[in-house]
C-alpha angles and dihedrals in degrees: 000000000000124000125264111268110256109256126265114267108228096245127035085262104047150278095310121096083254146347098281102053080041098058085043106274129253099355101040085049095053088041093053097044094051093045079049085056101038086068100042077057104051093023118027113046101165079063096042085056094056082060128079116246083259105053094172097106082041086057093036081053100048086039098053091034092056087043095063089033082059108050098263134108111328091237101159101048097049085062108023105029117224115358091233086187102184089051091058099044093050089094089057125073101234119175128157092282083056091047095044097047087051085056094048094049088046091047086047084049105044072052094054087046093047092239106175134180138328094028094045091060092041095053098031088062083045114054091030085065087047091055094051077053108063087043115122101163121069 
């Protein structure tokens, strides 16, 4: 006999109010965007290049930016403003293998952190429309 299925969460990422109560809130966040850049750092070196030497403010900004994505504090734009994305990629050539390599590193990551359904789904949709987003090469 098989198991019962495991009961519907009430929203597409869980039980929690929002994902980010739902991954665990500010460690497992932190936790989650240096083990991202952990591996842009070891794996993924066109996208290293588009980083200063010092990527801590890179990894402050991404942190504070998915906090707020994600129903949390709205770090970055307390301090930032609106994220205006596009605006702040535009520097950066970002075609479909850039995209594709960020989501790599962000599924390896989600790995690192032991984020399981249905909040993986749920962020892996997510943040791969957010990186079609930010792209400005063909």
């Amino acid at each position: 006999m098989l198991p019962d299925p495991q009961p519907a969460g009430r929203h597409p990422w869980g039980d929690e109010p929002n994902p980010y109560a739902e991954l665990g809130g500010e460690s497992v966040l932190r936790r989650l965007v240096d083990r991202f850049y952990d591996r842009i750092d070891a794996e993924a070196p066109v996208l290293r290049a588009m980083l200063p030497a010092d990527d801590s403010n890179s990894r402050r900004n991404l942190f504070e930016f998915l906090s707020g994505w994600m129903g949390g504090p709205q770090l970055y734009t307390q301090r930032k403003g609106h994220p205006r994305l596009r605006m702040r990629h535009a520097p950066y050539p970002i075609g479909a293998e850039e995209a594709r390599e960020w989501m790599r590193c962000m599924r390896e990551a989600l790995d690192d952190v032991a984020v399981r359904d249905p909040l993986r789904g749920y962020l892996e949709v997510r943040l791969a429309q957010t990186a079609e987003h930010v792209r400005n090469r063909d």
